[in-house]
C-alpha positions in Angstrom: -24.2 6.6 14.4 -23.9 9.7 16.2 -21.3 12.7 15.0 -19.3 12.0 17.9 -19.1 8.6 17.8 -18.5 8.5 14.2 -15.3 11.5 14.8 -14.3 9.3 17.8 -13.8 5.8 15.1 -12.2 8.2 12.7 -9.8 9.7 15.0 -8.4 5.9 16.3 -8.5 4.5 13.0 -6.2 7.5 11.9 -4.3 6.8 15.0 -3.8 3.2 13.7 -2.6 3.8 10.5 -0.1 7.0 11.5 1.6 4.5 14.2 1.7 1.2 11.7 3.6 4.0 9.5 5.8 4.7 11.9 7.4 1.5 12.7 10.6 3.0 10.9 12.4 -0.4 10.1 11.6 -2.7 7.2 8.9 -4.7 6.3 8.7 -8.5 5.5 8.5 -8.0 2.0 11.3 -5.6 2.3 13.4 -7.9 4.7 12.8 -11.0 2.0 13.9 -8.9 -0.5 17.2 -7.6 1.4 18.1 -11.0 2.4 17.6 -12.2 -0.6 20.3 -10.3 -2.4 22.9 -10.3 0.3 22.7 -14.3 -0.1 23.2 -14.1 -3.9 25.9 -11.7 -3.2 27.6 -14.1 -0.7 27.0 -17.3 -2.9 28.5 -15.1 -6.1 31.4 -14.2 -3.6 32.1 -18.1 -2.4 31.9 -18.9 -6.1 34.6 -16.7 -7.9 36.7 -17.1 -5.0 36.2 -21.3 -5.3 37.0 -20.9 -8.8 33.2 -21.8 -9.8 32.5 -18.2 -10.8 30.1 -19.8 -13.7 28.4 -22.0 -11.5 27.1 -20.4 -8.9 25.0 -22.0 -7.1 21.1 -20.3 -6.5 19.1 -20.3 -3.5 15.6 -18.8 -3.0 14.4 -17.0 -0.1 10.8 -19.2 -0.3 9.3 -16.6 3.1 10.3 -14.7 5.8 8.5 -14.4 9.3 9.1 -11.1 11.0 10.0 -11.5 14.6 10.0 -7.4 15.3 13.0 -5.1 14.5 14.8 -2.8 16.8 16.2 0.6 15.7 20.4 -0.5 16.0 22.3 0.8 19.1 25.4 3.0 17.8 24.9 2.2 14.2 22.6 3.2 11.4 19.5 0.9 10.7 17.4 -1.9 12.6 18.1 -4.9 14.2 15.7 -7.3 12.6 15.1 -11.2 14.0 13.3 -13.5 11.9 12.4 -16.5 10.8 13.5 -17.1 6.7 12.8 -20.4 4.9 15.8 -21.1 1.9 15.2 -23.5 -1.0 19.0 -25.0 -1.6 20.0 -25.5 -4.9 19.5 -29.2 -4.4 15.5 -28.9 -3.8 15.6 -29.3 -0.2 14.3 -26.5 2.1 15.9 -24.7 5.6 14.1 -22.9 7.9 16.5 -20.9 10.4 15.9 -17.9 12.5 18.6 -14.9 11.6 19.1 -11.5 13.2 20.2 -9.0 11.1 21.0 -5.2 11.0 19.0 -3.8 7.6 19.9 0.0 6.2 17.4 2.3 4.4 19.5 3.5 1.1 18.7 5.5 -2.0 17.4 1.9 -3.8 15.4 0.4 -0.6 16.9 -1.7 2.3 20.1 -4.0 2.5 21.4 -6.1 4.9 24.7 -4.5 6.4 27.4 -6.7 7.1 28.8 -6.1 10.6 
């Protein structure tokens, strides 16, 4: 391979990588994660205020599908639209597509509540 060639594939691969860094909002992983806690949050929530504090009821976040996330108009954060499969308590699964607005704190991303 030539020098020039070979500082011409260098230069767009480091072009890659410093874009695919700079998407700025949250990864699957990240968004799984987020999601995740926010629904044991809310399921905790509906179960003290039920009277079931005990017996929460679990639910897994089994995957998320990242549709693409937007940085949020007006507020802090991105707008995030995908695709999250739930395993119920029960054993059955749900597949629904969410938006949600996720924030960067000090201890990774959370979903905000609007």
């Amino acid at each position: 391979m030539k020098p020039e060639s070979y500082l011409a594939a260098c230069a767009v691969a480091a072009g890659v990588l410093l874009l695919a860094g700079c998407s700025g909002g949250p990864s699957e992983a990240e968004i799984q994660k987020a999601f995740g806690e926010s629904l044991a949050a809310s399921l905790s929530m509906f179960a003290a205020f039920s009277g079931e504090a005990s017996a929460a009821p679990a639910a897994n976040v089994k995957s998320v599908d990242s549709h693409g996330c937007e940085r949020a108009n007006g507020k802090p954060g991105y707008n995030c639209t995908f695709t999250v499969e739930i395993e119920l308590p029960n054993g059955q699964s749900m597949k629904r597509q969410e938006t949600t607005r996720f924030v960067q704190g000090e201890r990774g991303w959370f979903a905000a509540s609007d």
